[in-house]
mmCIF file of the N, C-alpha and C atoms, coordinates in Angstrom:
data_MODEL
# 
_entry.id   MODEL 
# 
loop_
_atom_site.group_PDB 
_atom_site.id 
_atom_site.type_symbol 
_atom_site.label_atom_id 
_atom_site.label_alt_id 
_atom_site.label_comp_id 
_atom_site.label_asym_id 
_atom_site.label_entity_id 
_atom_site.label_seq_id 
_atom_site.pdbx_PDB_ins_code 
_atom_site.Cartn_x 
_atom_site.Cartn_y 
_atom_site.Cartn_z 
_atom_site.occupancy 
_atom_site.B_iso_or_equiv 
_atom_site.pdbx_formal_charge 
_atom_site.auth_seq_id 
_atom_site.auth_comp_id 
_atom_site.auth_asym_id 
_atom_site.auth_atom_id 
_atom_site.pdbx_PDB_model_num 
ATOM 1   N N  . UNK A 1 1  ? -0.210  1.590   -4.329  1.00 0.00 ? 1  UNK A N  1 
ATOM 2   C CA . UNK A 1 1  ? -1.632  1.454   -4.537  1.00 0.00 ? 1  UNK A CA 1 
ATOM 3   C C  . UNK A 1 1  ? -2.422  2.135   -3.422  1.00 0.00 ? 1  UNK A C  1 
ATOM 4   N N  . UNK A 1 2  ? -1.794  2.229   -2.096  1.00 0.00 ? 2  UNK A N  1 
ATOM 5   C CA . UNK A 1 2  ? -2.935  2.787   -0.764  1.00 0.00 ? 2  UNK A CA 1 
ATOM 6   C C  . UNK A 1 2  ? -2.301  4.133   -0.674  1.00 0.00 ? 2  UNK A C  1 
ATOM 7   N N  . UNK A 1 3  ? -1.405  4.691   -1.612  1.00 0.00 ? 3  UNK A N  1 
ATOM 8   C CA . UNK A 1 3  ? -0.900  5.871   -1.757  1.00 0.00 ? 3  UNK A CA 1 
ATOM 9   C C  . UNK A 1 3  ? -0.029  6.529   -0.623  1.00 0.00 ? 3  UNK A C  1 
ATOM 10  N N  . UNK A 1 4  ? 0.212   5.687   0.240   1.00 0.00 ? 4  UNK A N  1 
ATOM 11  C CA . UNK A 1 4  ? 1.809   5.348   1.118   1.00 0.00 ? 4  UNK A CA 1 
ATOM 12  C C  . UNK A 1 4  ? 1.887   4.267   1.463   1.00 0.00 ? 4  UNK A C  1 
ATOM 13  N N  . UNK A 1 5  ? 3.479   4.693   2.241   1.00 0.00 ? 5  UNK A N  1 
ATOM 14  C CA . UNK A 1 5  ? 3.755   3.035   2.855   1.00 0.00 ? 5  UNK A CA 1 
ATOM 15  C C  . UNK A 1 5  ? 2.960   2.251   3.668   1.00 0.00 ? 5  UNK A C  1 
ATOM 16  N N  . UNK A 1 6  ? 3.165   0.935   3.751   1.00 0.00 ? 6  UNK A N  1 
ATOM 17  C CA . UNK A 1 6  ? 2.225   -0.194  4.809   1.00 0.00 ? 6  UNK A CA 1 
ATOM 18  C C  . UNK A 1 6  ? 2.883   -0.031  5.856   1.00 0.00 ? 6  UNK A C  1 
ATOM 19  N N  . UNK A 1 7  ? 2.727   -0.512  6.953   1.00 0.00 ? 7  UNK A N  1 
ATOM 20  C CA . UNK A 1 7  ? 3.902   -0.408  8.109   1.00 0.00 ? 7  UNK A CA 1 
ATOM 21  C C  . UNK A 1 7  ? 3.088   -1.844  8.698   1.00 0.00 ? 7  UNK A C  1 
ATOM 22  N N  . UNK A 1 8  ? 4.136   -3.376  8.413   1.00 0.00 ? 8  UNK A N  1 
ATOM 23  C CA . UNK A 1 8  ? 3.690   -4.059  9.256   1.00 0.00 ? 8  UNK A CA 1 
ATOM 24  C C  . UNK A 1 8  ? 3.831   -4.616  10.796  1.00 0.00 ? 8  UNK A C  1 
ATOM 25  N N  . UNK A 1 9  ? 2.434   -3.913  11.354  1.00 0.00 ? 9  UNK A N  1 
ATOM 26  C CA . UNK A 1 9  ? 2.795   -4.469  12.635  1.00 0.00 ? 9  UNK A CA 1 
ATOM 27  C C  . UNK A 1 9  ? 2.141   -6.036  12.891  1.00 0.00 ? 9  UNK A C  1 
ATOM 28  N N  . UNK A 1 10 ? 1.809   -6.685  12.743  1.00 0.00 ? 10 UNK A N  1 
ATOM 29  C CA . UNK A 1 10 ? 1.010   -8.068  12.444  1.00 0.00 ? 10 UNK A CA 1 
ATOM 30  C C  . UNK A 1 10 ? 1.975   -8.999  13.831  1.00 0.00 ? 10 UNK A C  1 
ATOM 31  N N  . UNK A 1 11 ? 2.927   -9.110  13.233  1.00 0.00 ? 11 UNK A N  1 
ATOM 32  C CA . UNK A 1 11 ? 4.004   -9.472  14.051  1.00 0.00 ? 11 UNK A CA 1 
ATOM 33  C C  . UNK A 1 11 ? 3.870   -11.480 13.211  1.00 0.00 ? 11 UNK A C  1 
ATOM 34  N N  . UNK A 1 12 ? 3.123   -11.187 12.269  1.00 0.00 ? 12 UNK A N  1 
ATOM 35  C CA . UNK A 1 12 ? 3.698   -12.899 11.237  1.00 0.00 ? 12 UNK A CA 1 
ATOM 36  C C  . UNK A 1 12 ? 4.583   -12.726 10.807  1.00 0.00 ? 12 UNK A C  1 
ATOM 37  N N  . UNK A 1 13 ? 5.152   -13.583 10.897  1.00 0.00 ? 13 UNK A N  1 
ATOM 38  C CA . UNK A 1 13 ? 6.984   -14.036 10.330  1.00 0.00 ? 13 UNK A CA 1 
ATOM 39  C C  . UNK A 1 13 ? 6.500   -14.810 9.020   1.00 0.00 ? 13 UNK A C  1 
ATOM 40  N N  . UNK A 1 14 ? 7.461   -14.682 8.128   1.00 0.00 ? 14 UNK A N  1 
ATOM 41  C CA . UNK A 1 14 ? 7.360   -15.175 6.590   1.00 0.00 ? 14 UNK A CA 1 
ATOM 42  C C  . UNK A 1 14 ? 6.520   -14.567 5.836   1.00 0.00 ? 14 UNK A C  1 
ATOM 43  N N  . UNK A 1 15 ? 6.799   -15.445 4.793   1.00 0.00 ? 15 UNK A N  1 
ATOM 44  C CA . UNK A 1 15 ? 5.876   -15.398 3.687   1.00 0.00 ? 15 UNK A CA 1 
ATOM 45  C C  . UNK A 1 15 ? 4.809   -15.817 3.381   1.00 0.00 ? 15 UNK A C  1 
ATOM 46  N N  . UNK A 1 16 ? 3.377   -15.689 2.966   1.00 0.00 ? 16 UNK A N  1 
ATOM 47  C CA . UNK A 1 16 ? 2.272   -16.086 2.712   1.00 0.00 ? 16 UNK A CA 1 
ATOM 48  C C  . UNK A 1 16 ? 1.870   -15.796 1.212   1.00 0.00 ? 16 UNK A C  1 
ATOM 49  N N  . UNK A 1 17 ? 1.087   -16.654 0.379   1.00 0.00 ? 17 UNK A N  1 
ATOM 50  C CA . UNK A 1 17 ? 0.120   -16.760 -1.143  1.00 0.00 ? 17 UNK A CA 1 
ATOM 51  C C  . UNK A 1 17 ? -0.897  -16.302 -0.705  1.00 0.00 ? 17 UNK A C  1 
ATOM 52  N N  . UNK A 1 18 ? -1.368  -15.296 -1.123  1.00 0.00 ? 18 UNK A N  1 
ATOM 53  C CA . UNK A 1 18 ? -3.042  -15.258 -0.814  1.00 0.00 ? 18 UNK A CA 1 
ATOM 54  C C  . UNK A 1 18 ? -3.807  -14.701 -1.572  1.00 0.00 ? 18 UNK A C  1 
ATOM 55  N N  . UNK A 1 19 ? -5.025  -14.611 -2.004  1.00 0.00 ? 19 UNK A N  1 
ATOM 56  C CA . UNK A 1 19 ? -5.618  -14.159 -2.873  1.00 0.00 ? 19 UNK A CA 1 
ATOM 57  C C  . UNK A 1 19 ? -6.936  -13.135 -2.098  1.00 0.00 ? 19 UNK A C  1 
ATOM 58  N N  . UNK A 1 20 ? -6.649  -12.074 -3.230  1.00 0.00 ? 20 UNK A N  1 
ATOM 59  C CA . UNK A 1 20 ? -7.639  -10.910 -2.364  1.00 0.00 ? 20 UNK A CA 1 
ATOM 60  C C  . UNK A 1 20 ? -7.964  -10.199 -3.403  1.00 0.00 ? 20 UNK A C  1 
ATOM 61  N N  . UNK A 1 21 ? -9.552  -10.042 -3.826  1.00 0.00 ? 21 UNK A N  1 
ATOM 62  C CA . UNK A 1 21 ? -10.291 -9.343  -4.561  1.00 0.00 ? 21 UNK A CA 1 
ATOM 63  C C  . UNK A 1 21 ? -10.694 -8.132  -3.704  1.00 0.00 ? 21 UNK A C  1 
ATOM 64  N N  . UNK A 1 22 ? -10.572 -7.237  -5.171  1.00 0.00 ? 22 UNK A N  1 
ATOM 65  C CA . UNK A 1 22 ? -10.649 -5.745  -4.324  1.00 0.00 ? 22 UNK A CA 1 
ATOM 66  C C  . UNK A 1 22 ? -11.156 -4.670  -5.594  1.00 0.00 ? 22 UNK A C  1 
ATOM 67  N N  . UNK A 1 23 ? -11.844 -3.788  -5.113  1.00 0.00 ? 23 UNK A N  1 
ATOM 68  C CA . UNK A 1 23 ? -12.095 -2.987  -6.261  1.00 0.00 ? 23 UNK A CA 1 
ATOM 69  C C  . UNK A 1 23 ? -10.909 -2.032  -6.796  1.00 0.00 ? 23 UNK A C  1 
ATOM 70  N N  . UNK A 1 24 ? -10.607 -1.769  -8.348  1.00 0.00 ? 24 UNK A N  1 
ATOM 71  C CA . UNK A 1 24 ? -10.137 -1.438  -8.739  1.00 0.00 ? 24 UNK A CA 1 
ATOM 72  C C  . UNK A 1 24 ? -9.902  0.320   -9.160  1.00 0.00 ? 24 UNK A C  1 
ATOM 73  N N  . UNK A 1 25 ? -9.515  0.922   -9.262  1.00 0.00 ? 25 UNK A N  1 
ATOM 74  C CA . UNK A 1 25 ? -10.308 2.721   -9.809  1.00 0.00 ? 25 UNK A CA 1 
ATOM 75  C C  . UNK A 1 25 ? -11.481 1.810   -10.669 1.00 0.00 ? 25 UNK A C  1 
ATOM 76  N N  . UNK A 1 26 ? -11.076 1.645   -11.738 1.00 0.00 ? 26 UNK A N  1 
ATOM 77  C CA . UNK A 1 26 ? -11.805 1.398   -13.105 1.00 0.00 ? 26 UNK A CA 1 
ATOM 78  C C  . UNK A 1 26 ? -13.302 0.776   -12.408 1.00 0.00 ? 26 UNK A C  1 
ATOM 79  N N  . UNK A 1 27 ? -13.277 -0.001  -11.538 1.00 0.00 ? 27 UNK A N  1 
ATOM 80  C CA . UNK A 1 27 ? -14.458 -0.907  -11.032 1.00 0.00 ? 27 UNK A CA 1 
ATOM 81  C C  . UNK A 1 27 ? -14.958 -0.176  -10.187 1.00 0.00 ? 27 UNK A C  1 
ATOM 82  N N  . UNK A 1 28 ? -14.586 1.344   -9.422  1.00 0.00 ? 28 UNK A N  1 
ATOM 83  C CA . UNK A 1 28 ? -15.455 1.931   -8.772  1.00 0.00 ? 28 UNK A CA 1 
ATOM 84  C C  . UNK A 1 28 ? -15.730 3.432   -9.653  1.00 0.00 ? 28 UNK A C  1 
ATOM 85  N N  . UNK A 1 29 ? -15.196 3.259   -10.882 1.00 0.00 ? 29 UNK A N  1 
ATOM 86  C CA . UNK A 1 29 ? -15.861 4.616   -11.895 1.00 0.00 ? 29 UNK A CA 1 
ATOM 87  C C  . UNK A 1 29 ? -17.092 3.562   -12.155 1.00 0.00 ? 29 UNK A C  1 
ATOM 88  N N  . UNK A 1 30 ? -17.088 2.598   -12.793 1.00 0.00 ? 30 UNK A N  1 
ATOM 89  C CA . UNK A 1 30 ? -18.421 2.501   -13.579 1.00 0.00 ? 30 UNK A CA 1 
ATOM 90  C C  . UNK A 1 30 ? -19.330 1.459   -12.117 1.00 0.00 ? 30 UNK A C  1 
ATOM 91  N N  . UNK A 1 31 ? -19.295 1.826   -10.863 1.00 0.00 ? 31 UNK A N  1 
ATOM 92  C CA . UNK A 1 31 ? -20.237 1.319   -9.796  1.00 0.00 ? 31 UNK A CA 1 
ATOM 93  C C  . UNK A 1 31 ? -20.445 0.495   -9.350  1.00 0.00 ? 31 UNK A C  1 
ATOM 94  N N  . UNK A 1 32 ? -19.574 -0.745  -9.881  1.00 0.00 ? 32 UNK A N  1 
ATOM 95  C CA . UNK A 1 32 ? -19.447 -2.500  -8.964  1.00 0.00 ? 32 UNK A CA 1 
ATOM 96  C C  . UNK A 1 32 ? -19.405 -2.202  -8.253  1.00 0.00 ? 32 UNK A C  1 
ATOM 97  N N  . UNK A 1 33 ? -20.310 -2.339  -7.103  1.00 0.00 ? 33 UNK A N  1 
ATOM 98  C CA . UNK A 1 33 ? -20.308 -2.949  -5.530  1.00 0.00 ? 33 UNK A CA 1 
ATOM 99  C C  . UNK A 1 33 ? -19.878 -4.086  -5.448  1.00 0.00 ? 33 UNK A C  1 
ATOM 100 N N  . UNK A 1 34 ? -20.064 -4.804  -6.390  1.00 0.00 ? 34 UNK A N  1 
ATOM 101 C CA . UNK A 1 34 ? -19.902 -6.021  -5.663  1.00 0.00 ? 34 UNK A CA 1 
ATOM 102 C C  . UNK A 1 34 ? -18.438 -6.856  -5.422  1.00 0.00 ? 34 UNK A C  1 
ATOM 103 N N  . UNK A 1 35 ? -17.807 -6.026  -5.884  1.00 0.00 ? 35 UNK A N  1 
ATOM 104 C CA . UNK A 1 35 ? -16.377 -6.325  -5.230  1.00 0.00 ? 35 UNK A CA 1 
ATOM 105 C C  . UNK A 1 35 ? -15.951 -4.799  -4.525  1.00 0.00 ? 35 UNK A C  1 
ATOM 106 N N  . UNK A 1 36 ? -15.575 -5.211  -3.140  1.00 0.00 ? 36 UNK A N  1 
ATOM 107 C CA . UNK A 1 36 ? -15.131 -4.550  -2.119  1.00 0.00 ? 36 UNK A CA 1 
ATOM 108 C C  . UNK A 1 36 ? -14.072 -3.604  -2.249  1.00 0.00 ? 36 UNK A C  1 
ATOM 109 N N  . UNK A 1 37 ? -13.671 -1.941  -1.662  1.00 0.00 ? 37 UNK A N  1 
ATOM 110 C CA . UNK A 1 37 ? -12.550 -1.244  -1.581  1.00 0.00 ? 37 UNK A CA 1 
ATOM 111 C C  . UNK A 1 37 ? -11.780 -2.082  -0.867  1.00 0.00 ? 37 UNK A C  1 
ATOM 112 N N  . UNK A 1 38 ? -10.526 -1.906  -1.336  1.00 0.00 ? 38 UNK A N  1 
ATOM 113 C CA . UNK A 1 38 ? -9.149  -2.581  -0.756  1.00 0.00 ? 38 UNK A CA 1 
ATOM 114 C C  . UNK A 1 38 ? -8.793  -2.397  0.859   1.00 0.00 ? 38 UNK A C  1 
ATOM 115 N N  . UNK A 1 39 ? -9.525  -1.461  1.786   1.00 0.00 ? 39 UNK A N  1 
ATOM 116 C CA . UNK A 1 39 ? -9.749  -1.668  2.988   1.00 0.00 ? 39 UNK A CA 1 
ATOM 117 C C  . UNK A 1 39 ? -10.700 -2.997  3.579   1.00 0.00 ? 39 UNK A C  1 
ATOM 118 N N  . UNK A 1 40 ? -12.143 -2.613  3.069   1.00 0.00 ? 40 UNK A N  1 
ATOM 119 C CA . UNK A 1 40 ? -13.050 -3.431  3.662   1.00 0.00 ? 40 UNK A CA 1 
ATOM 120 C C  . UNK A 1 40 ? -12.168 -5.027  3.361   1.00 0.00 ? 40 UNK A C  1 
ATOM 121 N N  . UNK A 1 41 ? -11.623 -5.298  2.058   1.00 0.00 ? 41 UNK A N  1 
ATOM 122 C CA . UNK A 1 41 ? -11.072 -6.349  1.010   1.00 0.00 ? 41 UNK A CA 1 
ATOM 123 C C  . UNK A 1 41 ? -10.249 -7.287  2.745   1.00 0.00 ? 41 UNK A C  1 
ATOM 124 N N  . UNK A 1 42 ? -9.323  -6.250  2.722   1.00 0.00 ? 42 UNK A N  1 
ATOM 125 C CA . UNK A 1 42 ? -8.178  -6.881  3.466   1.00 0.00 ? 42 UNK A CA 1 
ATOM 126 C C  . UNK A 1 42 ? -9.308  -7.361  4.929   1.00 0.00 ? 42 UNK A C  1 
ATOM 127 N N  . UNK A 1 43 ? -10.103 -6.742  5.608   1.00 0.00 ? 43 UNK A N  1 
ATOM 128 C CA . UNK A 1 43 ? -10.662 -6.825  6.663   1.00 0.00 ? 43 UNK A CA 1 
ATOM 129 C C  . UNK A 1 43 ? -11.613 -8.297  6.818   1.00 0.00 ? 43 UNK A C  1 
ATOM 130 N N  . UNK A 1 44 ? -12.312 -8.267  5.262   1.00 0.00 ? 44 UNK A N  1 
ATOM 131 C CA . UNK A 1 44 ? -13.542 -9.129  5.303   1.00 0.00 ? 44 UNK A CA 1 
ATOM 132 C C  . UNK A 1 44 ? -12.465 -10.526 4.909   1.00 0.00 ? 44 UNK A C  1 
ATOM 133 N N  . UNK A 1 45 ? -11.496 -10.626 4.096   1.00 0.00 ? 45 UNK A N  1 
ATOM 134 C CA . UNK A 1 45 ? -11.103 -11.474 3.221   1.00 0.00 ? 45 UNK A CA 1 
ATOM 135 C C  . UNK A 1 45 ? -10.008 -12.755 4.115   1.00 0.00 ? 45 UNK A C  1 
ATOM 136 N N  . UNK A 1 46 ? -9.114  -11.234 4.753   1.00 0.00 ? 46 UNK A N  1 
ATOM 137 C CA . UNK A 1 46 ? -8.111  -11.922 6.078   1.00 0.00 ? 46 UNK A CA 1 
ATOM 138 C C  . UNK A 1 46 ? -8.043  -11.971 6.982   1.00 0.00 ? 46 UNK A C  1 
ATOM 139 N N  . UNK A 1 47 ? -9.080  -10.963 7.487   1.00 0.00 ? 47 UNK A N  1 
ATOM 140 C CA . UNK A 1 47 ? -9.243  -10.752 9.185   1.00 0.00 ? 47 UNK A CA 1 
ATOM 141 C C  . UNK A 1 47 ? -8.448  -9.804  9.240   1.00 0.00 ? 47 UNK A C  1 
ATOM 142 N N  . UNK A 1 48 ? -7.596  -9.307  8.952   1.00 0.00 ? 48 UNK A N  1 
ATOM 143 C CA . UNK A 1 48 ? -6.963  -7.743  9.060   1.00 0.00 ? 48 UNK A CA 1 
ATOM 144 C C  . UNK A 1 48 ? -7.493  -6.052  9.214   1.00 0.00 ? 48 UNK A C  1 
ATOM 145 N N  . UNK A 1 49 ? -6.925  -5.434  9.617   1.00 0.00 ? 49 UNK A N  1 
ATOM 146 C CA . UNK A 1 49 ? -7.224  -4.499  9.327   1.00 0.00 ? 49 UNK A CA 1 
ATOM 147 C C  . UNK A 1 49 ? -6.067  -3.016  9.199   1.00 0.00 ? 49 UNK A C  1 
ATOM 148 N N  . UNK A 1 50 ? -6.444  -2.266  7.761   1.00 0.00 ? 50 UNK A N  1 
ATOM 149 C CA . UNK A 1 50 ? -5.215  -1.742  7.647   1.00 0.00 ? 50 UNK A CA 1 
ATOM 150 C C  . UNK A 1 50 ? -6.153  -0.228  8.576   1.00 0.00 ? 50 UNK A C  1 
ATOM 151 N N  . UNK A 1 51 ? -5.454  0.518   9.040   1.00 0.00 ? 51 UNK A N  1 
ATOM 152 C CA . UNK A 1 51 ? -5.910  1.724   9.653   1.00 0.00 ? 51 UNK A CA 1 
ATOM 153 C C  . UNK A 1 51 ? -4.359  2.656   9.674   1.00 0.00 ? 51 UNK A C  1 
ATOM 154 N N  . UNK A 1 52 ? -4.775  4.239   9.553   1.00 0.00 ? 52 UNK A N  1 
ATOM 155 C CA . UNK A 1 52 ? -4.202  4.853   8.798   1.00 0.00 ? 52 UNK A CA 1 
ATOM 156 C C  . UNK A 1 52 ? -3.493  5.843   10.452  1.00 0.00 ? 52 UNK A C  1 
ATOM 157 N N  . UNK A 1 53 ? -2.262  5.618   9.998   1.00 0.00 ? 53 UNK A N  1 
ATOM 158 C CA . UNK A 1 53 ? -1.042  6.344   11.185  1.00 0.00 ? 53 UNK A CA 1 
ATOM 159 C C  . UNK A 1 53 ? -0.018  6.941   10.784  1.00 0.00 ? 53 UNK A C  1 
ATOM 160 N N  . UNK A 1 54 ? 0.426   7.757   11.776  1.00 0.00 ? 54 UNK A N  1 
ATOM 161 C CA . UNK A 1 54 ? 1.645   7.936   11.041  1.00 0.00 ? 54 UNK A CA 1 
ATOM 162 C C  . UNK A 1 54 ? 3.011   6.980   12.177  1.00 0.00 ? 54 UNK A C  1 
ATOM 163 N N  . UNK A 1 55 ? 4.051   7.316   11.428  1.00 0.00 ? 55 UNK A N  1 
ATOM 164 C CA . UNK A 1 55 ? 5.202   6.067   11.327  1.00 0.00 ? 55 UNK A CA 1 
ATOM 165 C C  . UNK A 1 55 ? 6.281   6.449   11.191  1.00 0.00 ? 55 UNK A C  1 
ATOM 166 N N  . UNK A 1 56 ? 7.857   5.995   11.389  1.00 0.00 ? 56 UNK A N  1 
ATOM 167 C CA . UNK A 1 56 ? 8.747   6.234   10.919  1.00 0.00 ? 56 UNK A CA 1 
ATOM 168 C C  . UNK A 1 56 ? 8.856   5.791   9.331   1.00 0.00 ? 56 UNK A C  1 
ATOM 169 N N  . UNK A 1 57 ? 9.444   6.710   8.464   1.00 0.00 ? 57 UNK A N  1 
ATOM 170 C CA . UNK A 1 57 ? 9.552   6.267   7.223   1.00 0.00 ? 57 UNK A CA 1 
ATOM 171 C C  . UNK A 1 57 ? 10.993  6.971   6.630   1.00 0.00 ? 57 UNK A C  1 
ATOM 172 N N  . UNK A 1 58 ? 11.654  6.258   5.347   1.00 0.00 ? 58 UNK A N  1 
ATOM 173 C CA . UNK A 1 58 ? 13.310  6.453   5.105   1.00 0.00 ? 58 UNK A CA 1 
ATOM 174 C C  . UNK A 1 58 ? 12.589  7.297   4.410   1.00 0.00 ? 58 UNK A C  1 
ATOM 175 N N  . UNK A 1 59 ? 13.963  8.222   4.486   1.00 0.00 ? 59 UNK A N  1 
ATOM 176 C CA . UNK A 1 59 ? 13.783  9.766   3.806   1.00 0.00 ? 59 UNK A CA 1 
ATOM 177 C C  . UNK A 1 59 ? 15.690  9.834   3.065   1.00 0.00 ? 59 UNK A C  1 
ATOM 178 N N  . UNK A 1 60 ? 15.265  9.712   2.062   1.00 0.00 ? 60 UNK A N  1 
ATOM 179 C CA . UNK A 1 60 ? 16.677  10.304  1.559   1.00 0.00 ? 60 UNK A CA 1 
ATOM 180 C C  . UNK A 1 60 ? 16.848  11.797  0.803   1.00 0.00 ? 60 UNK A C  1 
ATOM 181 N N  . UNK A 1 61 ? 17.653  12.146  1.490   1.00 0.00 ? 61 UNK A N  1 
ATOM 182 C CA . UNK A 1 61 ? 18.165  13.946  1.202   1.00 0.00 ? 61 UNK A CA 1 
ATOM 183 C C  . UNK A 1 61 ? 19.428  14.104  0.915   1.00 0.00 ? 61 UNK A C  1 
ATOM 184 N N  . UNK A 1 62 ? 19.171  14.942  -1.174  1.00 0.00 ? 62 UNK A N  1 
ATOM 185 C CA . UNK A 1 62 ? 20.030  15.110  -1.836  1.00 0.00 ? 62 UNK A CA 1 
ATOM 186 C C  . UNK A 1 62 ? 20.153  16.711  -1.122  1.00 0.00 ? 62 UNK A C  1 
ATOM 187 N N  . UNK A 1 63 ? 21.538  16.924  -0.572  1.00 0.00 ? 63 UNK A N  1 
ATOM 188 C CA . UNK A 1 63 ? 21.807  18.317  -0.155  1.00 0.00 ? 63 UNK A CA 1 
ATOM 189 C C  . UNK A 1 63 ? 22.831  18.720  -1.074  1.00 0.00 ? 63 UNK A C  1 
ATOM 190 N N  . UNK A 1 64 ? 23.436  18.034  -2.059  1.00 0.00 ? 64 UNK A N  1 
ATOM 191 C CA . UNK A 1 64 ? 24.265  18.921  -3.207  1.00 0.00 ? 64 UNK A CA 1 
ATOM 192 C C  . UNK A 1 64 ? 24.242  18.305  -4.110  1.00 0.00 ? 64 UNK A C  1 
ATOM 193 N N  . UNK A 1 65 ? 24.112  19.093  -5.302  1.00 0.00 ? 65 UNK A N  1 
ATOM 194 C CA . UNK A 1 65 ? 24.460  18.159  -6.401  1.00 0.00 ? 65 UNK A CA 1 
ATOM 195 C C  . UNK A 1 65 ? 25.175  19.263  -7.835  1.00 0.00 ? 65 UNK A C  1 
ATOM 196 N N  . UNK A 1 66 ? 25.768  18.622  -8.571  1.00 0.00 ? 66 UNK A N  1 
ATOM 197 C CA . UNK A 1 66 ? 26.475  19.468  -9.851  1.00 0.00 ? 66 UNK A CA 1 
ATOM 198 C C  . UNK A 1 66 ? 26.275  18.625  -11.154 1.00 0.00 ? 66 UNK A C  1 
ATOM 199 N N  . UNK A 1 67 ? 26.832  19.494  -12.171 1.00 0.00 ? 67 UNK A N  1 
ATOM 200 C CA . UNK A 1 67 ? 26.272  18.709  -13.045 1.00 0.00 ? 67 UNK A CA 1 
ATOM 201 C C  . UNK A 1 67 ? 27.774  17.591  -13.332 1.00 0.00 ? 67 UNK A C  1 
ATOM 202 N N  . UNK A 1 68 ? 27.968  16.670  -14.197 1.00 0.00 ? 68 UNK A N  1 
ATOM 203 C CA . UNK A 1 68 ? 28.973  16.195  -14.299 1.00 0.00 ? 68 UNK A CA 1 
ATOM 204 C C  . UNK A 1 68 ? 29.632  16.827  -15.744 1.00 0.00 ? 68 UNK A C  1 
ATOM 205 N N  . UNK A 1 69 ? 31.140  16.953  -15.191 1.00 0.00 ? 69 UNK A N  1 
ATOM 206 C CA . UNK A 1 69 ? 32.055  17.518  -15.844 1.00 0.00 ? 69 UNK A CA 1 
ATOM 207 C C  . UNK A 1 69 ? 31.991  16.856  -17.589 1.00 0.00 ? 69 UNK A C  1 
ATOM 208 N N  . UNK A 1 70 ? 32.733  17.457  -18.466 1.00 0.00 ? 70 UNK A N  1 
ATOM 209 C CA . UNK A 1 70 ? 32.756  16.835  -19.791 1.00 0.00 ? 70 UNK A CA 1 
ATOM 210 C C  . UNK A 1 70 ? 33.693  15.602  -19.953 1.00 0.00 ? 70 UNK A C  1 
ATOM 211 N N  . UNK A 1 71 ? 34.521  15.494  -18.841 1.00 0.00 ? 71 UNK A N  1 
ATOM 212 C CA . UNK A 1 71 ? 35.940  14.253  -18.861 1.00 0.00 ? 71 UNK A CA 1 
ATOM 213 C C  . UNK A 1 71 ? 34.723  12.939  -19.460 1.00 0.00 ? 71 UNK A C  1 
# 
């Protein structure tokens, strides 16, 4: 949805339920303000804030491949 990975540094352990309204594409084509982009969302809603870095991230690399035989 934020069109890469999250990288949490927070440093909370577990799991949390939470509920977070956020604007949608669809809800910012036709101009609702009144529900928030999924930045401001997380900031105003949890006290968070996501801000944009770069990071280590897994990379997997196919270096050969064939097709499979008829057996």
């Amino acid at each position: 949805m934020l069109d890469r990975p999250a990288i949490d540094l927070t440093g909370l352990k577990g799991r949390f339920d939470i509920h977070l309204e956020f604007a949608t594409i669809d809800s910012l084509d036709t101009g609702d303000a009144s529900v928030p982009f999924v930045f401001t969302a997380i900031q105003e809603q949890l006290g968070r804030k996501l801000s944009v870095a770069t990071g280590p991230v897994e990379v997997h690399l196919i270096d050969h491949m064939e097709r499979p035989s008829e057996n």
